[in-house]
C-alpha positions as a Markdown table, in Angstrom:
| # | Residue | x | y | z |
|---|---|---|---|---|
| 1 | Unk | 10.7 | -4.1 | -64.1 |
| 2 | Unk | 12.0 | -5.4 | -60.9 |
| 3 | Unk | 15.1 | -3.1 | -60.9 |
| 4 | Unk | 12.9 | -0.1 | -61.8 |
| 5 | Unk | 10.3 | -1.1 | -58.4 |
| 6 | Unk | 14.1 | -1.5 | -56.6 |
| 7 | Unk | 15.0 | 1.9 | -57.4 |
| 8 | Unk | 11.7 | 3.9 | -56.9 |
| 9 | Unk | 12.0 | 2.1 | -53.1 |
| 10 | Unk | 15.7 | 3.3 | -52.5 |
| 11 | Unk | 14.8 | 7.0 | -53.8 |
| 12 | Unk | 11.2 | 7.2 | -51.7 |
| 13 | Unk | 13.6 | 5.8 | -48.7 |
| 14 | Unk | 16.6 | 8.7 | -49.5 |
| 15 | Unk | 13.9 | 10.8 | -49.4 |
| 16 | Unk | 11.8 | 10.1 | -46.6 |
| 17 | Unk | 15.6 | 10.1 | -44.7 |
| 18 | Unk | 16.7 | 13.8 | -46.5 |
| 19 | Unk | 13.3 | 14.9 | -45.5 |
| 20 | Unk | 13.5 | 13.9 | -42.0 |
| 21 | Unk | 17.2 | 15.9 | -41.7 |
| 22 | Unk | 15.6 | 18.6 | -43.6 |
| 23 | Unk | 12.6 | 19.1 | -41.3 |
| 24 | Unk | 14.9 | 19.0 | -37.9 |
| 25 | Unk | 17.2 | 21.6 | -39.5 |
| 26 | Unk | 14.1 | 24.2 | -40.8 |
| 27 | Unk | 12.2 | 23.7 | -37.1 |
| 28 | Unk | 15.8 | 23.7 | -35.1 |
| 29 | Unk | 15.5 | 20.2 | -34.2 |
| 30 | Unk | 18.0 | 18.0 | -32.1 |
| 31 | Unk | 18.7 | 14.9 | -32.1 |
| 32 | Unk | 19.7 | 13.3 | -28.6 |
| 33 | Unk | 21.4 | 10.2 | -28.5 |
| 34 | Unk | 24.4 | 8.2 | -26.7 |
| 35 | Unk | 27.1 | 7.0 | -29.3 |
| 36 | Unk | 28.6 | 4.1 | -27.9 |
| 37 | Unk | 32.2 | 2.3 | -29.1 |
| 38 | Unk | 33.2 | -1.4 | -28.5 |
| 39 | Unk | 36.3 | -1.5 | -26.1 |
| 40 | Unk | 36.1 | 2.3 | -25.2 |
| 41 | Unk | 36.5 | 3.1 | -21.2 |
| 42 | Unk | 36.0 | 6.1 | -19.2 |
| 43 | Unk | 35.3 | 7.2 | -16.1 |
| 44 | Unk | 32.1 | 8.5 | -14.1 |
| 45 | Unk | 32.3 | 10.5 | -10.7 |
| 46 | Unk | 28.6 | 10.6 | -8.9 |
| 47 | Unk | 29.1 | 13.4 | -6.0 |
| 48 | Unk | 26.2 | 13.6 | -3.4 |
| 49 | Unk | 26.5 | 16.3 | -0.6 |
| 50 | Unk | 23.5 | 16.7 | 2.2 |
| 51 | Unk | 23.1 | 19.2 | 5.2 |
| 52 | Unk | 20.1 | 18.4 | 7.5 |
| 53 | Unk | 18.9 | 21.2 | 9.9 |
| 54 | Unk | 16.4 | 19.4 | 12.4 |
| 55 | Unk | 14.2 | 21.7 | 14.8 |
| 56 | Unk | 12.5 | 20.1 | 17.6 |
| 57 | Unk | 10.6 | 22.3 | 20.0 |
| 58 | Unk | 13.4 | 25.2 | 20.6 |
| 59 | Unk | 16.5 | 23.1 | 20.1 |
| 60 | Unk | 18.3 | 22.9 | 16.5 |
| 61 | Unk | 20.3 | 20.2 | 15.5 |
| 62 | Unk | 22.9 | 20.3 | 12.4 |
| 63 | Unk | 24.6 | 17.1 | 10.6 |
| 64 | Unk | 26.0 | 16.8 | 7.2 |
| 65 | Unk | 26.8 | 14.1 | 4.8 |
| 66 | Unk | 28.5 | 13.5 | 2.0 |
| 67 | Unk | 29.6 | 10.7 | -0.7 |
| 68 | Unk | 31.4 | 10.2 | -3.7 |
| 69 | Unk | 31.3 | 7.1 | -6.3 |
| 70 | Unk | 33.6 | 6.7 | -9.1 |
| 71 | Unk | 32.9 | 4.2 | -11.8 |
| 72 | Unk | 34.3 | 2.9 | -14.6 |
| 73 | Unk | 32.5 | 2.2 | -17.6 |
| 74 | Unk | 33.2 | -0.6 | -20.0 |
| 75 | Unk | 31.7 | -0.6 | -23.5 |
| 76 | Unk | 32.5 | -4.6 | -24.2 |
| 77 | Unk | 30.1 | -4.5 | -27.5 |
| 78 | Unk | 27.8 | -2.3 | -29.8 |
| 79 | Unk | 25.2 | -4.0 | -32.0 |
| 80 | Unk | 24.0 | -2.7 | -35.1 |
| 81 | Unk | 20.8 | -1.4 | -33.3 |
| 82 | Unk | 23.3 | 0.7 | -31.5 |
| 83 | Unk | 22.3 | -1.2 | -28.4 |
| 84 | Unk | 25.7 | -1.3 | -26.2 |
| 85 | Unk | 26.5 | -4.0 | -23.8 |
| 86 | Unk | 28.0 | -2.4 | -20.7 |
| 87 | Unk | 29.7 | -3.4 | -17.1 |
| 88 | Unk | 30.0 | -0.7 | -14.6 |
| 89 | Unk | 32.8 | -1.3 | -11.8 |
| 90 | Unk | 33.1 | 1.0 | -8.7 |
| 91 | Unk | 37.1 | 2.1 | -8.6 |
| 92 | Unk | 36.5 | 4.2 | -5.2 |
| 93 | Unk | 34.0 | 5.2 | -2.7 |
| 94 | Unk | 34.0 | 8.6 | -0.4 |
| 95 | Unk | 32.6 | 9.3 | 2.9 |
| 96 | Unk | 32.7 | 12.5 | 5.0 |
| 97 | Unk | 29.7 | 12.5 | 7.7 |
| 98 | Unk | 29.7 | 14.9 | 10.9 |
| 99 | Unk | 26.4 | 15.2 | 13.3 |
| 100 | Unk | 26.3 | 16.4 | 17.1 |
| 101 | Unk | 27.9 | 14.4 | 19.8 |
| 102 | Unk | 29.5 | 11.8 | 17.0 |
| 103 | Unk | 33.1 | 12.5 | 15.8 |
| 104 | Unk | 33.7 | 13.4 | 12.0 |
| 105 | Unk | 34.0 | 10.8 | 10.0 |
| 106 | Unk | 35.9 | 10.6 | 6.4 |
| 107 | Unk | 37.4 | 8.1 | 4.6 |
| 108 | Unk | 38.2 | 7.4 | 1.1 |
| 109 | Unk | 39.3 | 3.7 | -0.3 |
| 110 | Unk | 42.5 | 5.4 | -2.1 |
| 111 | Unk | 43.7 | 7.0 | 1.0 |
| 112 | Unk | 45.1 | 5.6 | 3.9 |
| 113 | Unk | 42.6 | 4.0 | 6.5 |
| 114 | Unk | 41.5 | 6.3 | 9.4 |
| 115 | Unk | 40.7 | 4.8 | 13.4 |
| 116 | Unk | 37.5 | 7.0 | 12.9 |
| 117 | Unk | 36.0 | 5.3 | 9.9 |
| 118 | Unk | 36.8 | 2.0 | 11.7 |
| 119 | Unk | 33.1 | 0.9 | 11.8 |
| 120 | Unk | 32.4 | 1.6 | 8.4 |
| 121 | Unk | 35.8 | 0.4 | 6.7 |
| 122 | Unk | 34.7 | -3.1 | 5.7 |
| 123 | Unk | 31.9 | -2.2 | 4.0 |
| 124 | Unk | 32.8 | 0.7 | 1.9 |
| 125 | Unk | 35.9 | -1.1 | 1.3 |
| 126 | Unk | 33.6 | -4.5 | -0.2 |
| 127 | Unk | 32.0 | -1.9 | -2.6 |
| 128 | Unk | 35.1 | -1.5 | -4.5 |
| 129 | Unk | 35.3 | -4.0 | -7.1 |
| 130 | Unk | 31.8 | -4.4 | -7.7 |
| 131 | Unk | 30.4 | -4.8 | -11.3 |
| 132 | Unk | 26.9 | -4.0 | -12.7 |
| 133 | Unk | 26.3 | -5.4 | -16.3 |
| 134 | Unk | 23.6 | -4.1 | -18.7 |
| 135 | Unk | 22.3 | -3.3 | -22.1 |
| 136 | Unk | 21.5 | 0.3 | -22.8 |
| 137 | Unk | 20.1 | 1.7 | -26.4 |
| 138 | Unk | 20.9 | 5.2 | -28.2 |
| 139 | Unk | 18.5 | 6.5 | -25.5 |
| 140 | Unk | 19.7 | 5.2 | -22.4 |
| 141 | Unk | 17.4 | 2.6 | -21.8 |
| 142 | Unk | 18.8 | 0.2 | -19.7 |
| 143 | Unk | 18.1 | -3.9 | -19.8 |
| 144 | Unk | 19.4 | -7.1 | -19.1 |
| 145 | Unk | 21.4 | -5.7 | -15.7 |
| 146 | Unk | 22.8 | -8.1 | -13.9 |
| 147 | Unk | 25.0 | -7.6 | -10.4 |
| 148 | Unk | 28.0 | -9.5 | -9.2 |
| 149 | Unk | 26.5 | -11.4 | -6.5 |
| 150 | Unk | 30.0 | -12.3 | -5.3 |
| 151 | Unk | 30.8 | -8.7 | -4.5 |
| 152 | Unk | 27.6 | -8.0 | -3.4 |
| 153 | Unk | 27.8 | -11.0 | -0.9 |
| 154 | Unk | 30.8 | -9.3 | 1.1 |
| 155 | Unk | 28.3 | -6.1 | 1.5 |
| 156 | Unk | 25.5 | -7.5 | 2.7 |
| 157 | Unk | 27.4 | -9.1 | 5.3 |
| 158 | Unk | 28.1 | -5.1 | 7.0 |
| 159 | Unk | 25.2 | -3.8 | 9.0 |
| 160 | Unk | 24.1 | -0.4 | 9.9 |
| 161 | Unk | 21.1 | 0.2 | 11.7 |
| 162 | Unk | 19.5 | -3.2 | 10.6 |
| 163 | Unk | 19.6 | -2.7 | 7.0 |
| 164 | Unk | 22.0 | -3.7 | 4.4 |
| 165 | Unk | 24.2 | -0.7 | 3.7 |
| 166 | Unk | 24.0 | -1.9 | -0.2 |
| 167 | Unk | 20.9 | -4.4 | -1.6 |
| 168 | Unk | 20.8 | -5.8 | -4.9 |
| 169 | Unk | 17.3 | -3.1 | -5.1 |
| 170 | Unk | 20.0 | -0.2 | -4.5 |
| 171 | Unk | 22.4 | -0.7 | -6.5 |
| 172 | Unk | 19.9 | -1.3 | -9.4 |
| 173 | Unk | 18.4 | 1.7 | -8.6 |
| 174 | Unk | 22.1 | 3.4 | -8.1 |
| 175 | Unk | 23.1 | 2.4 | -11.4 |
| 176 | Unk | 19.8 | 3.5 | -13.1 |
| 177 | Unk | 19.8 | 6.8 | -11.6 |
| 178 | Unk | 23.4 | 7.7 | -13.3 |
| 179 | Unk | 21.8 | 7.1 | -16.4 |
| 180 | Unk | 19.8 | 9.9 | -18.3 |
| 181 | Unk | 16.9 | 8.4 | -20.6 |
| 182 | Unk | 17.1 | 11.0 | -23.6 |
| 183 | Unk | 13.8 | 11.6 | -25.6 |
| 184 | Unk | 12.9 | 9.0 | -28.4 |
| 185 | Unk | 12.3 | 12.3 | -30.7 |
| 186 | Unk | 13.8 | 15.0 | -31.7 |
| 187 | Unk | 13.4 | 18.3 | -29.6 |
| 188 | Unk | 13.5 | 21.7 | -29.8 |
| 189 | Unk | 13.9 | 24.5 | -27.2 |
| 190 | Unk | 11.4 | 24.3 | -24.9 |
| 191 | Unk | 10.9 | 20.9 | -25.0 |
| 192 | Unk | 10.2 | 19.2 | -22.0 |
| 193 | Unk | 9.9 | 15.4 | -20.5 |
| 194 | Unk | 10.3 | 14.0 | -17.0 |
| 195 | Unk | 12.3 | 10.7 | -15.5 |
| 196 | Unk | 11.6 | 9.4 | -12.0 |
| 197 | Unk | 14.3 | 8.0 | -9.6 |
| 198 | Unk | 12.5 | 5.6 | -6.5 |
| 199 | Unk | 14.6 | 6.2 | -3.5 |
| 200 | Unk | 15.0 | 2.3 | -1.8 |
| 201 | Unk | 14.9 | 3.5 | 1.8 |
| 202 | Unk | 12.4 | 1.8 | 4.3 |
| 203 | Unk | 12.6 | 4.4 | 6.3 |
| 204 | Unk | 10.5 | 6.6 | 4.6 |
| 205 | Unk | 9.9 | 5.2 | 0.7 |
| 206 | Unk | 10.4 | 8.5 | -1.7 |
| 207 | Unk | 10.6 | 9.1 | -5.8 |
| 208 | Unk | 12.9 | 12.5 | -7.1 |
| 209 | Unk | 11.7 | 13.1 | -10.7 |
| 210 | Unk | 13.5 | 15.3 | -12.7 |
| 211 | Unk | 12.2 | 17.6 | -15.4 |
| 212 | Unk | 14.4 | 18.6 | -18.4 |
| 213 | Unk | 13.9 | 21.2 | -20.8 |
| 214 | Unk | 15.8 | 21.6 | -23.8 |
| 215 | Unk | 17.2 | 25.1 | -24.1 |
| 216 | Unk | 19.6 | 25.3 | -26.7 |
| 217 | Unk | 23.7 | 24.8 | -27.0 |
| 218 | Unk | 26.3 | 26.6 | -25.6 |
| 219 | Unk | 30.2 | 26.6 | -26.3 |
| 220 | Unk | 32.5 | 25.4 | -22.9 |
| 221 | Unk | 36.2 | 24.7 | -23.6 |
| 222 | Unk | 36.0 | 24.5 | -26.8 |
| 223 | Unk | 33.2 | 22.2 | -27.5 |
| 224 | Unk | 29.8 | 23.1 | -28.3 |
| 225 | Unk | 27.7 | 21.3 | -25.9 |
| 226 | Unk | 23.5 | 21.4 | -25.5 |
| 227 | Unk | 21.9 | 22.8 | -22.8 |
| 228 | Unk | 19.1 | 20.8 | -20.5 |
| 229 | Unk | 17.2 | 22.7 | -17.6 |
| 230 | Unk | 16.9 | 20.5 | -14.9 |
| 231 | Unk | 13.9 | 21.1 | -12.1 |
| 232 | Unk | 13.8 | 18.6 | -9.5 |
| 233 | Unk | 10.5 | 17.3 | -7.6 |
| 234 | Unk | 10.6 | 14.9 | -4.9 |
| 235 | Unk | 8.0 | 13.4 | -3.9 |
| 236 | Unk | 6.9 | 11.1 | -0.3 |
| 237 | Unk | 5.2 | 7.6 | -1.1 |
| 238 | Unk | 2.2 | 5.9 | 1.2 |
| 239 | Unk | 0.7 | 9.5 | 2.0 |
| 240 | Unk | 4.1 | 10.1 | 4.1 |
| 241 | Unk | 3.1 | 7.3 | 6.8 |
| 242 | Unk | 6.0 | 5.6 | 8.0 |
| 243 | Unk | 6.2 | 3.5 | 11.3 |
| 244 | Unk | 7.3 | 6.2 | 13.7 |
| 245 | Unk | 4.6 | 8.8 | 12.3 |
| 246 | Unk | 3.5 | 10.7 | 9.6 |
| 247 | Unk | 5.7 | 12.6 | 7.3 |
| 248 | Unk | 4.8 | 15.8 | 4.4 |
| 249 | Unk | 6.6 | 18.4 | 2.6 |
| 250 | Unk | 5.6 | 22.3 | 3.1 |
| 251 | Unk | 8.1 | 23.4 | 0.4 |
| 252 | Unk | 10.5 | 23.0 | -1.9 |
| 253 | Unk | 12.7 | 24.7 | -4.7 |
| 254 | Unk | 15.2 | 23.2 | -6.7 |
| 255 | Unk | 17.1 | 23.6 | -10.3 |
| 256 | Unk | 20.3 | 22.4 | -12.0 |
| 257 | Unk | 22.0 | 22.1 | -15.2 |
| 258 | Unk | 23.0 | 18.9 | -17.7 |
| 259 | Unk | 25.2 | 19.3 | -20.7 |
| 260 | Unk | 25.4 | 16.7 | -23.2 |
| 261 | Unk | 28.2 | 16.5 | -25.5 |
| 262 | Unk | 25.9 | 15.4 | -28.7 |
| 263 | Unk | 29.0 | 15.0 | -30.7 |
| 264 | Unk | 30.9 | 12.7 | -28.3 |
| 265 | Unk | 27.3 | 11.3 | -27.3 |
| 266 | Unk | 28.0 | 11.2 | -23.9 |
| 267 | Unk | 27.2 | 13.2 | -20.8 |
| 268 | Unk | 29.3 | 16.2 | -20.5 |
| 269 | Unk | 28.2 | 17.4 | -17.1 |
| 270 | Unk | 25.1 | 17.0 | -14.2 |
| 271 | Unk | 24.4 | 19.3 | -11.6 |
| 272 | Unk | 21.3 | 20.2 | -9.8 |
| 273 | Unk | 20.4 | 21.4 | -5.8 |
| 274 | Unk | 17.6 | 21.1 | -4.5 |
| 275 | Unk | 16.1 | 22.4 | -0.8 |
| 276 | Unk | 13.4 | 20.2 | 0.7 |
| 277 | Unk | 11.2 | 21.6 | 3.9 |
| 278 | Unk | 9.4 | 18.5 | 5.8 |
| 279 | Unk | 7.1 | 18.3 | 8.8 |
| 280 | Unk | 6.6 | 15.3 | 10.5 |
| 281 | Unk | 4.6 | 14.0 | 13.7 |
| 282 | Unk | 5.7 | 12.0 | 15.6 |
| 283 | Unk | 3.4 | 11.2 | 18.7 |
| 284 | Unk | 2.9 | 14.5 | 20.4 |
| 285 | Unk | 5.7 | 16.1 | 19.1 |
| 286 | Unk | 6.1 | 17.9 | 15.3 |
| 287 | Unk | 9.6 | 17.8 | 13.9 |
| 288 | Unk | 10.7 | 20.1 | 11.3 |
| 289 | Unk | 13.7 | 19.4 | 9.0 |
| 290 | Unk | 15.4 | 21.0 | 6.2 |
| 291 | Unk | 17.5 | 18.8 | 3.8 |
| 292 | Unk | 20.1 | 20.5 | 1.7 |
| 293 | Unk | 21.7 | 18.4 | -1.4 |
| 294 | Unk | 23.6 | 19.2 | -4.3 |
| 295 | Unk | 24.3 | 16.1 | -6.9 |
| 296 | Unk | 26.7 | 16.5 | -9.2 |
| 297 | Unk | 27.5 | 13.9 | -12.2 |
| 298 | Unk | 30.7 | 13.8 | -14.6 |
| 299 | Unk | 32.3 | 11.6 | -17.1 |
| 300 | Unk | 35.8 | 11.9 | -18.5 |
| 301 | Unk | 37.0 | 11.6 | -22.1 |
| 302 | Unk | 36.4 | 8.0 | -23.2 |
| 303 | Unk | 40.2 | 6.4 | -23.6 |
């Protein structure tokens, strides 16, 4: 009797399972998820490129910036939960600033060190080393991160305009923000859901969220990857009010692009731009700025 009960429970759990697969097949379902493999390594470039335009009264003012973080990410151990346990190290850092009446600026830690980037050398150069350790699920829900205070110790230590140029706060958010968060369901085209990214500035405190909207796969050299419409929003915390004045957006427009390599289960490729028009008043005078930026985010094949 027992082994009959045992039996009926397998084949109603074969089913439910069959039925499942069937169902995402009939409605063209998709299944999103990261695949994760104990000792695998690859590597992660994060590319951030900004041109301000700032207009006060009839003069203009230009500046750009521009940085580049390449990680390497460690998969030490995968539970059966498909939970991974992860360390992210930072192998090189890359800086390329230029603004009125300041000479151009760029450096990168695998080249050899420039007399311009003097001022900034120590603590781009602390950054690399550093390691991040976390938890992250089929999803990409991250937990249990953890920062190597040692490393982050040497960075605190450099100063630029009164603030830490990297915080504990940043890099968490830093690391979080390379990390999609994939839908718990399966999806369709047309499917949409949003994550939010807080910006840790005290300057003026700020939150990008990011819409994605599941369009479908595409074939690029040679593998077939699926397609993710991206349509960026940011957003100004506190009503815009910051200590020098008052800060709000009159427009913005943005859109971008991630493929995910489902079969790998990894990231294939992120890229979005976005253009954001702000107004702020400062005393008696109303400055208007226009911010440029283009992120782009890209893995290479685990080794």
């Amino acid at each position: 009797m027992k082994t009959k009960n045992k039996r009926r429970t397998i084949g109603r759990g074969l089913f439910v399972m069959l039925f499942s697969i069937c169902s995402s097949i009939a409605f063209g379902q998709t299944q999103l998820r990261y695949q994760y493999e104990a000792g695998s390594s690859a590597q992660q470039q994060f590319v951030q490129q900004s041109d301000v335009s700032v207009a006060v009264a009839d003069q203009k003012i230009t500046s750009s910036l521009s940085h580049t973080i390449r990680w390497r990410v460690n998969v030490s151990d995968v539970s059966d939960e498909s939970s991974a346990a992860i360390s992210r190290t930072i192998e090189g850092v890359k800086i390329a600033i230029s603004a009125p009446g300041l000479q151009s600026v760029e450096y990168d830690t695998d080249s050899a060190e420039s007399e311009e980037a003097s001022q900034l050398l120590d603590s781009i150069k602390a950054m690399v080393g550093l390691e991040v350790k976390y938890d992250s699920d089929a999803i990409g829900r991250i937990t249990n991160l953890a920062v190597d205070k040692s490393a982050l110790d040497k960075i605190s230590s450099s100063i630029v305009n009164g603030a830490a140029v990297v915080n504990e706060s940043s890099l968490t958010k830093m690391v979080k923000g390379a990390t999609i968060v994939l839908p718990t369901k399966p999806v369709q085209q047309g499917d949409s859901w949003k994550q939010v990214f807080a910006f840790d500035t005290t300057a003026l405190p700020a939150s990008m969220a990011l819409e994605f909207t599941y369009k479908g796969n595409t074939e690029r050299d040679g593998k077939q990857l699926e397609v993710l419409e991206i349509k960026p929003r940011l957003t100004i915390q506190n009503d815009g009010k910051t200590a020098r004045g008052k800060v709000s957006i009159r427009k913005q427009q943005g859109q971008g692009t991630l493929l995910f390599d489902n079969y790998k289960g990894s990231i294939h490729e992120l890229s979005f731009e976005t253009v954001v028009e702000t107004e702020a008043v400062i005393g008696q005078n109303t400055v208007a700025q226009t911010v440029s930026t283009k992120v782009t985010l890209s893995n290479s094949r685990p080794e």
